[in-house]
Structure formats: structure tokens, C-alpha cells
C-alpha positions as CSV (number, residue, x, y, z in Angstrom):
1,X,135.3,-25.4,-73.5
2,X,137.7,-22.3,-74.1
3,X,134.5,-20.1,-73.9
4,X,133.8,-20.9,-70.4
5,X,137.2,-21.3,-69.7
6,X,137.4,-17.5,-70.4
7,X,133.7,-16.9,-68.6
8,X,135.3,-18.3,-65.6
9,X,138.5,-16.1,-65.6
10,X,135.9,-13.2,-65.8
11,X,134.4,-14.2,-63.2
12,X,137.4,-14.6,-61.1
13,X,138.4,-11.1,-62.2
14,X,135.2,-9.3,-60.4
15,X,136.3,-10.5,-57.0
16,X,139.7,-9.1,-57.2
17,X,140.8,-5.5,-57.3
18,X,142.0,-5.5,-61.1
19,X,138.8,-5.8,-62.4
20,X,139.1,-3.0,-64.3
21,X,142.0,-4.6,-65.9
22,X,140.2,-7.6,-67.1
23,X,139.6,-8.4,-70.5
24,X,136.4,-7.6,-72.1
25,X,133.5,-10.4,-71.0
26,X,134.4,-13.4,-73.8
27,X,131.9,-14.5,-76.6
28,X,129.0,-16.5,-76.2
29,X,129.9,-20.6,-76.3
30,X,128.8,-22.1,-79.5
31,X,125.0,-22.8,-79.3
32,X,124.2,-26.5,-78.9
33,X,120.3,-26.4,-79.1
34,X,117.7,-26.4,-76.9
35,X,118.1,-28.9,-73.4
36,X,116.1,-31.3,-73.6
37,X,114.4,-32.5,-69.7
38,X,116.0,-36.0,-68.4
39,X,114.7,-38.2,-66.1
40,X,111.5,-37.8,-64.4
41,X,112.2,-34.9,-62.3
42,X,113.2,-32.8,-65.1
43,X,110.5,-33.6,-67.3
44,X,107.8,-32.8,-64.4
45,X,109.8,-29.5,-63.9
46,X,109.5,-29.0,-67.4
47,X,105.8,-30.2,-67.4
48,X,105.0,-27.6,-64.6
49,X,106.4,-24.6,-67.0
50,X,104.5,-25.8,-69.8
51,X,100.9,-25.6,-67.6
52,X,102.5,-22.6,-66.0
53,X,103.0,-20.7,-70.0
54,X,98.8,-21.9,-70.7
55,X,97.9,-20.0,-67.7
56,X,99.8,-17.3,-68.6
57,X,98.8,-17.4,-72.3
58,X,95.5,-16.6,-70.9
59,X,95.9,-14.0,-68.9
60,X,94.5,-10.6,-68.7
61,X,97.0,-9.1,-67.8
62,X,99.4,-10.3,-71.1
63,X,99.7,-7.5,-74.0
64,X,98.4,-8.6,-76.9
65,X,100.4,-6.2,-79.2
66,X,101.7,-8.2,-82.4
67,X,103.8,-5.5,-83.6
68,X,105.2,-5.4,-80.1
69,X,105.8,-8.3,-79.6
70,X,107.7,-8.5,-83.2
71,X,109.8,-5.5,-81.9
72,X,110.9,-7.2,-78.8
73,X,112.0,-10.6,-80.6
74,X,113.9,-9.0,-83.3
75,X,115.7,-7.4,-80.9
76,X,116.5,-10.3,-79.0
77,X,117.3,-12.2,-82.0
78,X,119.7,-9.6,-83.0
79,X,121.6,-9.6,-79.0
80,X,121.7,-13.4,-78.8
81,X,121.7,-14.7,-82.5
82,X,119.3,-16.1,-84.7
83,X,120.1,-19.8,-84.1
84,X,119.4,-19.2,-80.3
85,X,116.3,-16.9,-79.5
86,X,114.1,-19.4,-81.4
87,X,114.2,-21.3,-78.5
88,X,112.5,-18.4,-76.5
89,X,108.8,-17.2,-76.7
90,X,108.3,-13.9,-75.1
91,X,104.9,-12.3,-73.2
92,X,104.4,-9.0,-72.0
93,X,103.5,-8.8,-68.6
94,X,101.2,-5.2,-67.6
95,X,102.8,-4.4,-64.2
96,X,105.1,-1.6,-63.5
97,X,107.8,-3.6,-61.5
98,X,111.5,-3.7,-63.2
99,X,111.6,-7.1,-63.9
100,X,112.2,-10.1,-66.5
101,X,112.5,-14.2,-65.9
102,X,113.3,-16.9,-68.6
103,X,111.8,-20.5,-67.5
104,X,113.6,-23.4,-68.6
105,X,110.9,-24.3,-71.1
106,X,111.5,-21.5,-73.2
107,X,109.3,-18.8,-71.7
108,X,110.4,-15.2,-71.4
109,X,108.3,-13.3,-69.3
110,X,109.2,-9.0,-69.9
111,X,107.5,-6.5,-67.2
112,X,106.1,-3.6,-68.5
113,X,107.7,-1.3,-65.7
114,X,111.2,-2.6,-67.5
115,X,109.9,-1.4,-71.0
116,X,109.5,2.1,-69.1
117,X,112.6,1.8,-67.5
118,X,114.9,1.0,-70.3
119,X,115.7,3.7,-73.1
120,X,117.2,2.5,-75.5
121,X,117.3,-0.8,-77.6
122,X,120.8,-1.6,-76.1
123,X,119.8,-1.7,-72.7
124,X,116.8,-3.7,-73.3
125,X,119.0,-6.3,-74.7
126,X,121.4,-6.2,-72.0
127,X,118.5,-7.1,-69.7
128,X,117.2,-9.9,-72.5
129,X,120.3,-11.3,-73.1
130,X,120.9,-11.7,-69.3
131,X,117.8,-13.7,-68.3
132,X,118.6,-16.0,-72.0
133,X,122.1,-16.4,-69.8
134,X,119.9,-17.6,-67.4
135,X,118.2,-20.3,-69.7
136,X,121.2,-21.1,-72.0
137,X,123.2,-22.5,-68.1
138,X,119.7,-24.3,-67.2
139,X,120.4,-22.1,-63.8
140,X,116.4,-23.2,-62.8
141,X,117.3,-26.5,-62.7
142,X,120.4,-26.3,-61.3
143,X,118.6,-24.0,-58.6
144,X,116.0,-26.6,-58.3
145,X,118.2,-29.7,-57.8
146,X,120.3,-27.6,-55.4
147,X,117.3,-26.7,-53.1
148,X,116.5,-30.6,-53.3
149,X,119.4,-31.9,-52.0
150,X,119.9,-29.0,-49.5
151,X,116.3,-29.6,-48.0
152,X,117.1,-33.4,-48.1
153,X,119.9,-32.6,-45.8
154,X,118.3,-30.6,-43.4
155,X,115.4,-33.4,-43.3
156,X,117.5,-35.8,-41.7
157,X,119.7,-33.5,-39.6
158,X,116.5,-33.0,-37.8
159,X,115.4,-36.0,-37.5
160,X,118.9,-37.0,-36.2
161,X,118.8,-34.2,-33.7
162,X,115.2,-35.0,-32.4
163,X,117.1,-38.7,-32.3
164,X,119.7,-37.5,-29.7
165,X,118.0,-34.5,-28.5
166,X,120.2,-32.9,-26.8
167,X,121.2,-29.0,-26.7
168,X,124.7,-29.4,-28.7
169,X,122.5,-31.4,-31.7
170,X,119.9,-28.5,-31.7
171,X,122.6,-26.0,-32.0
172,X,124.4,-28.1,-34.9
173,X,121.4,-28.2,-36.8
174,X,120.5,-24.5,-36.1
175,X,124.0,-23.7,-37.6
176,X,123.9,-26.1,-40.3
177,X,120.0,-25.0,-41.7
178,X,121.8,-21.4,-41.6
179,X,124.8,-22.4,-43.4
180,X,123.0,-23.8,-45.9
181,X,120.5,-20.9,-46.3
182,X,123.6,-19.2,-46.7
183,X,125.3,-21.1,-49.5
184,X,121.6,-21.1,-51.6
185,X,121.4,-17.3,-51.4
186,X,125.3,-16.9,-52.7
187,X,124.5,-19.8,-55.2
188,X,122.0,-17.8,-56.5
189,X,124.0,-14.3,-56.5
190,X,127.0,-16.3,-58.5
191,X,124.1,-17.3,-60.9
192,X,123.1,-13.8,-61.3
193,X,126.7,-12.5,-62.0
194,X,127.7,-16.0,-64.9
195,X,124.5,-14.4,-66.5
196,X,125.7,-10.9,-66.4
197,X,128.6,-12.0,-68.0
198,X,127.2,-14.4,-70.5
199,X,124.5,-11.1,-71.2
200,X,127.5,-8.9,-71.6
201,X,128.7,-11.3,-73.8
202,X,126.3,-11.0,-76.2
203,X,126.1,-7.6,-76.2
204,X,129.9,-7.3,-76.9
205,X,129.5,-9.6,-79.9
206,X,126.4,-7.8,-81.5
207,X,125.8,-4.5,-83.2
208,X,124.7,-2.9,-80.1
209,X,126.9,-1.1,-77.4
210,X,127.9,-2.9,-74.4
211,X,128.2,-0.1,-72.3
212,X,124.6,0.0,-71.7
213,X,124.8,-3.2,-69.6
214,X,126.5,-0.7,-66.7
215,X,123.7,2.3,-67.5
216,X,120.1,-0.2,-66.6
217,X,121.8,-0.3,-63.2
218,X,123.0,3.1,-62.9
219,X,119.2,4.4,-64.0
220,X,117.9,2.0,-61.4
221,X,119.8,3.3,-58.6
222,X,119.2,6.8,-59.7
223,X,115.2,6.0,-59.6
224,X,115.8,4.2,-56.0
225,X,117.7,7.0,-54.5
226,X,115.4,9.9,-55.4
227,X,112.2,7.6,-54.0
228,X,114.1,6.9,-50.9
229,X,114.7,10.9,-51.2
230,X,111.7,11.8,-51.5
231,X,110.1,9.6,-48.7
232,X,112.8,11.2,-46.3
233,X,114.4,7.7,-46.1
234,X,118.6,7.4,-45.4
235,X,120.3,7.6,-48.9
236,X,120.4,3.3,-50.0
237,X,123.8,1.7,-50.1
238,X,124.5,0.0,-53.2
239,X,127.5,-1.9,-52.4
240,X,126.0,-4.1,-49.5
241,X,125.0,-7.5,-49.9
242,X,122.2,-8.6,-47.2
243,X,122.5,-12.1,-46.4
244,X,119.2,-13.5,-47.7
245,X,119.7,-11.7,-50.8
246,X,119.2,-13.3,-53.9
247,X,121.1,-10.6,-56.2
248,X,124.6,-8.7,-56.5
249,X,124.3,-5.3,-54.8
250,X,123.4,-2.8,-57.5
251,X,126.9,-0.9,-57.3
252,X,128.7,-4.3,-57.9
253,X,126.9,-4.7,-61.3
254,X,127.1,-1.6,-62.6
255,X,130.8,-1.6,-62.2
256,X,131.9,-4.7,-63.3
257,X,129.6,-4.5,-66.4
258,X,131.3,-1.4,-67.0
259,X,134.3,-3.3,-66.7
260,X,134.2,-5.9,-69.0
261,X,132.3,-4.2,-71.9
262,X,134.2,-3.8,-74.7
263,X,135.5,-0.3,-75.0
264,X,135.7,-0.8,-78.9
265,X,131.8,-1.2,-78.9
266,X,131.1,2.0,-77.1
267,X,130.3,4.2,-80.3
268,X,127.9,1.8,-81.6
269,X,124.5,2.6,-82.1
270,X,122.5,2.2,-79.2
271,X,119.1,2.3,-81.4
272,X,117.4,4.9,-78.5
273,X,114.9,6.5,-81.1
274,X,114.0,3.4,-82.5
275,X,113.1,2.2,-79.2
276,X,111.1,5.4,-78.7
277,X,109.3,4.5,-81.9
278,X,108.2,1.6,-81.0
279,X,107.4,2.0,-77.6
280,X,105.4,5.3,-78.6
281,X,102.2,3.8,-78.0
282,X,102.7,2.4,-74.6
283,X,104.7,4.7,-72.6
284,X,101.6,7.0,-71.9
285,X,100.0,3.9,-70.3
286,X,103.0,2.2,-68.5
287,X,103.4,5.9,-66.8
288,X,99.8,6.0,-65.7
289,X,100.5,2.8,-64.4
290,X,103.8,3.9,-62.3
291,X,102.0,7.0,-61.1
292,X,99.8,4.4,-59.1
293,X,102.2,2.8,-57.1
294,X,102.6,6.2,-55.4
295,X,106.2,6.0,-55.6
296,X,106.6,10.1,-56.0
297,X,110.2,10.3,-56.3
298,X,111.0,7.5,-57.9
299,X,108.1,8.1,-61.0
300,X,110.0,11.7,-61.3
301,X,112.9,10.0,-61.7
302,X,111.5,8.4,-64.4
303,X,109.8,11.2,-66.3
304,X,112.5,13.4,-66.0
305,X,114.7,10.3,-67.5
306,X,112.5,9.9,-70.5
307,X,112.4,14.1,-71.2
308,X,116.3,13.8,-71.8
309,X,115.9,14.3,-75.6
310,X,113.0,16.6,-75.0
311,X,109.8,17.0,-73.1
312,X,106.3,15.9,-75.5
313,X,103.0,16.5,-74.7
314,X,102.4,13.3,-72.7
315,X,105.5,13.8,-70.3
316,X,104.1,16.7,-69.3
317,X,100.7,15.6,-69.1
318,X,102.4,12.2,-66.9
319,X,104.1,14.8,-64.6
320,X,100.5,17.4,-64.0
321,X,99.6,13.8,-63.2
322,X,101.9,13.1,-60.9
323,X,101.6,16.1,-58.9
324,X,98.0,16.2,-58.6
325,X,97.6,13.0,-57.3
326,X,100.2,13.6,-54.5
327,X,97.8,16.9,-54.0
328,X,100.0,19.5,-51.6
329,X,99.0,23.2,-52.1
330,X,102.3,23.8,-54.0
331,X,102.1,20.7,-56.3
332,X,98.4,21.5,-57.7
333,X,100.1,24.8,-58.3
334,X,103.1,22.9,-60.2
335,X,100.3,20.4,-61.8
336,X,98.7,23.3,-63.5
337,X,101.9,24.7,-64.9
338,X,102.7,21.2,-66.5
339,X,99.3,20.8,-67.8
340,X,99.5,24.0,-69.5
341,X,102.7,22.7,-70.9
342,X,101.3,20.0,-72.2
343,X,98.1,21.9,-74.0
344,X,100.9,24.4,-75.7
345,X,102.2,21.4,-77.4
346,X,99.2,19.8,-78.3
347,X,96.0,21.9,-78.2
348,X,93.8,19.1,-77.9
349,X,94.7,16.9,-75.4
350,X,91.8,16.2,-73.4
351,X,93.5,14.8,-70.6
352,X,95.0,17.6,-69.6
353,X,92.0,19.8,-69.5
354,X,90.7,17.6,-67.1
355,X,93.9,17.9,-65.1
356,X,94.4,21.6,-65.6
357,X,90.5,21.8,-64.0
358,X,90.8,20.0,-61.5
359,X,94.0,21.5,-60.2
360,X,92.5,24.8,-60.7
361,X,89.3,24.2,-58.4
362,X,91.3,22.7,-55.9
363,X,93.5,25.4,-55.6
364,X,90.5,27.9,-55.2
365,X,90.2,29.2,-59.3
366,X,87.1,28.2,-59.9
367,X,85.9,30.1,-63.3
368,X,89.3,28.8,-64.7
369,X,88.9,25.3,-63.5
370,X,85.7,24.9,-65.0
371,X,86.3,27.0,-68.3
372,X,89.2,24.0,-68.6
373,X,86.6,21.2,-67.6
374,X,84.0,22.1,-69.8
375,X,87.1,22.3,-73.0
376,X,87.4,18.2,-71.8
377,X,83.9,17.6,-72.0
378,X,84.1,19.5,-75.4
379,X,86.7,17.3,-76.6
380,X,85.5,13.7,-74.9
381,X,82.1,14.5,-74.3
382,X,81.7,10.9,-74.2
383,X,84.3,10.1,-71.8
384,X,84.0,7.6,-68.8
385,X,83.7,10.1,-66.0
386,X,81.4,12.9,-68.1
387,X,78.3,12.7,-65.7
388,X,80.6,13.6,-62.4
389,X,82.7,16.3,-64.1
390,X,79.5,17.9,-65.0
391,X,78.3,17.9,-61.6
392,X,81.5,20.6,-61.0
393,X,80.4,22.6,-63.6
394,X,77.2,25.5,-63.5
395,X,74.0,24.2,-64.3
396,X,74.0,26.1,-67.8
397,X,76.9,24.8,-68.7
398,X,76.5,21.0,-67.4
399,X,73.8,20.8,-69.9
């Protein structure tokens, strides 16, 4: 009870102006074990997860990486606590969106786009711990049960207004469906924020730095800005709150996570090259997959993000990527530069021999292009698009 006596009080302390007065966000409540459904809506809801997780069990688009998967739920364990992230079984999602759900059955659904987004173990807690905030309040439920009621409402408000039709019952019940839409969308912002503080709680309790909470949004507006940069779009603003939306605005998040972190845990360590470690594997292949969405800015952001402690061979080869696929004269001349960064670092990567090529032709160097296609075919001369790279190449040496 004191817990979310103090959770409460936190809360409270974001909508005033001495937020940055506020204590730090208050310990986690004792856990109480998993929720079990009651009554027969709650078990259907419940029901619907379960054939919901079987589907997704099944998916092709679910990384099957054990050791990944191992890596993801020890550090969960170690945000949350032992006791509670038993009750949570995690999938990896391929897609490059920034994004994580928990359903009330237990199921924790991780993008991969937040694995590339996230760089260190720290912040991927403060993301994991927030969507277990999620399932330790039961906010689906309560989200559910509220939309019930709320629809009930507006059911018989309009059959009450087609009753008396008249123009002053059409306009009640055009102001009431709105006030209603209203109060769901702020329900579900004040969910977002107890979870944010429940997350933060965590964080401040564990071995991990809370700080980092405030840092997955200030990456996230950094990546938003430069794409809207970059498409020549009116810098965002992140203190706005639209009225359909479902989220606190970016800025608001970022400061009061700042706020309420504890300052004592700021020098812990945030495990970044462990996460490097074990995300060494993947990050080539979640880039490729954010150079797809042809989101130019915002996939620099990115690359540049992950070079902080030092460019490799693949970030190069990710940004020749990126700047040949966007294709302007001046980027197939920046492409080739990065591929050749890449090849000083690592002599053999074949990838980037195909890049450097075909930057090369495009840009009118032709004997280079193919001398670097032909070192590709050399090093993959099995590789999946052999026959048309040959095509580029002179008969005698297509052979």
C-alpha cells in the first residue's frame, strides 16, 4: 500500500513544476504472483492471448535464437527480479519498428528495430521493465473493461437520441462520443506514465543505471528529428500532446524519467559492451532491415549512434549501403568511400566489394567497378545473385 502510495505522489509530481524536486520513482510493490482471470470475460480475454501466443509461436517472422533469447531474459530477470519475470515469456519479433507489448497472459513481444535502437543493457531494461509495468497493473484489462463500459454508453446515448431525435440530442451525443474518446486516449497516456514510473522503479532498485530510462527517449527523438530533417519536413515538437494520442509526448518522458531516477545510481554500470556482445550477430541484419524502410535520415542517425565507441567493418559497410540505395551522384561517390572503409578493416568482406562495384559503375568507373565485382564473385562465388553480377562483368572474366 505505501508503495503505491509513493507511485502516486510521483505521479502527482510530473504535472507540477517541482518535478525536478521530486523524490526518486519509489520501489517496486511487493510481488503478489501472477493474476489469475475472473469471471467469464477475463478468462475469454485471457483465452484470446493464449490462441493469440500459438500463432505467434509459429510465426516466421519469430527469431529463433536460444542464446538470445537467454540474454534477453537474464536481463529482464535481473531489472524486475527473479520472483517476477517468470511470469513472462518473451519472442523476438523481426521488424525494424521501436516497439515492445506485454499481454496479460504473460507474453512479451520485443521488436527487433528496439534491439537496434537500444545500446546498452540499461536501456533495454528500462524499455522491459516498462511494458512488465504494464502487466504487473493488468493495464489490458483495465483498458478493456474501460472501452466496454465507455462503448456501452455511447450505445444507448444513441439510441436515446434517435428516440427524441431532435438537433440538441444529436449534438449531446456528438459531444458526449468525443468526450469520451477523449477520457480513453488520456486513460491510456496516464497508463503509459504509472508504467514509466513502475519501469523506473525497477531500474532504481537494480544494478543497472536509471538514468538510461531518460536516454531511449532522448535517442528516439534524435533519430525522429534528423528523418524529419532529412525529408525537408518542419523540425517535430516533442512536448505536444495530439488529442487521439495514445502516449506522453516524447519530451515529457524523457524529462521526467530524468527526474525521478536516482542520481545515486548514475555511475552504475550500464553493461553497453555486453550488450554489444551479444547483440554482435544481429545488428548487421536488423540494419539491413532499417535501410529498407527508406528512412535516410533517421537510419544515419542510427549508424552514426552505434559508431560512438568506434566504427567496425559492418557500420561502414551498413552506411556504403545506405547511400547507395538512396543513389544521388554525390552519395554513390560517399558509398564508395565507406566501402573502402570497410574493406581496410576487413579484407574480405564480400559485401562490400559488391557495394564498392556497383557504386563505381554507376558513377562511370567502370574497370574499377568490375575489378571490385569480380573480388565478390572471388570471395562468394556462390552467392545468390552470382549469374546477374556476371553479366556486368567482360566476357573473359564472367567465365
Amino acid at each position: 500500500m505505501r508503495a503505491a502510495v509513493h507511485l502516486c505522489a510521483a505521479a502527482l509530481a510530473l504535472a507540477g513544476t517541482s518535478a525536478a524536486l521530486a523524490e526518486p520513482a519509489p520501489a517496486p510493490p511487493p510481488w503478489t504472483g501472477v493474476y489469475q482471470p475472473q469471471g467469464v470475460d477475463e478468462i475469454g480475454l485471457w483465452g484470446e492471448d493464449d490462441e493469440s501466443e500459438r500463432k505467434l509461436a509459429a510465426s516466421p517472422h519469430i527469431i529463433r535464437d536460444e542464446k538470445l533469447l537467454a540474454y534477453l531474459n537474464d536481463v529482464l530477470c535481473r531489472t524486475v527480479g527473479a520472483d517476477r519475470c517468470q511470469a513472462a515469456r518473451i519472442y523476438v519479433i523481426r521488424d525494424p519498428a521501436f516497439n515492445a507489448t506485454m499481454s496479460p497472459n504473460g507474453t512479451m513481444r520485443v521488436y527487433s528495430g528496439l534491439l537496434l535502437r537500444v545500446r546498452s543493457e540499461a536501456e533495454l531494461a528500462s524499455v522491459l521493465g516498462h511494458e512488465f509495468g504494464h502487466f504487473e497493473r493488468r493495464h489490458s484489462l483495465d483498458d478493456f473493461k474501460r472501452r466496454r463500459s465507455s462503448g456501452d454508453i455511447l450505445a444507448w446515448a444513441s439510441v436515446l437520441a434517435a428516440t427524441v431525435a431532435t438537433r440538441e440530442a444529436y449534438n449531446a451525443t456528438t459531444n458526449l462520443r468525443y468526450e469520451i474518446y477523449g477520457s480513453l486516449f488520456r486513460y491510456s497516456r496516464d497508463q503509459e506514465r504509472e508504467a514509466d514510473l513502475l519501469g523506473l522503479g525497477y531500474l532504481n532498485e537494480s544494478a543497472l543505471p536509471p538514468q538510461a530510462a531518460s536516454q531511449v527517449w532522448e535517442n528516439l527523438m534524435g533519430e525522429i528529428e534528423a528523418s524529419s530533417v532529412a525529408r525537408g519536413l518542419r523540425k517535430p515538437k516533442f512536448d505536444a500532446i495530439a488529442f487521439t494520442a495514445s502516449h506522453p509526448p516524447n519530451g515529457e518522458r524523457a524529462g521526467y524519467l530524468a527526474d525521478l531516477a536516482n542520481p545515486e545510481g548514475a555511475f552504475r554500470d550500464d553493461g553497453a559492451e555486453r550488450y554489444r556482445a551479444a547483440l554482435a550477430d544481429w545488428i548487421p541484419v536488423f540494419l539491413d532491415d532499417q535501410i529498407k524502410r527508406n528512412d535516410f535520415g533517421g537510419s544515419e542517425y542510427i549508424i552514426t549512434s552505434l559508431a560512438t565507441p568506434g566504427w567496425t567493418a559492418e557500420l561502414w559497410f551498413a552506411r556504403g549501403e545506405l547511400f547507395r540505395t538512396r543513389g544521388a551522384p554525390r552519395d554513390l561517390v560517399h558509398a564508395a568511400e565507406f566501402y573502402r572503409e570497410a574493406i581496410a578493416l576487413q579484407a574480405g568482406h564480400p559485401g562490400a566489394y559488391r557495394g564498392l562495384g556497383l557504386a563505381l559503375l554507376k558513377t562511370g568507373k567502370t574497370s574499377e567497378g568490375q575489378a571490385a565485382l569480380t573480388t565478390y564473385l572471388d570471395l562468394e562465388p556462390e552467392a545468390h545473385d552470382a549469374a546477374l553480377i556476371r553479366l556486368m562483368l567482360p566476357k573473359e572474366d564472367a567465365q
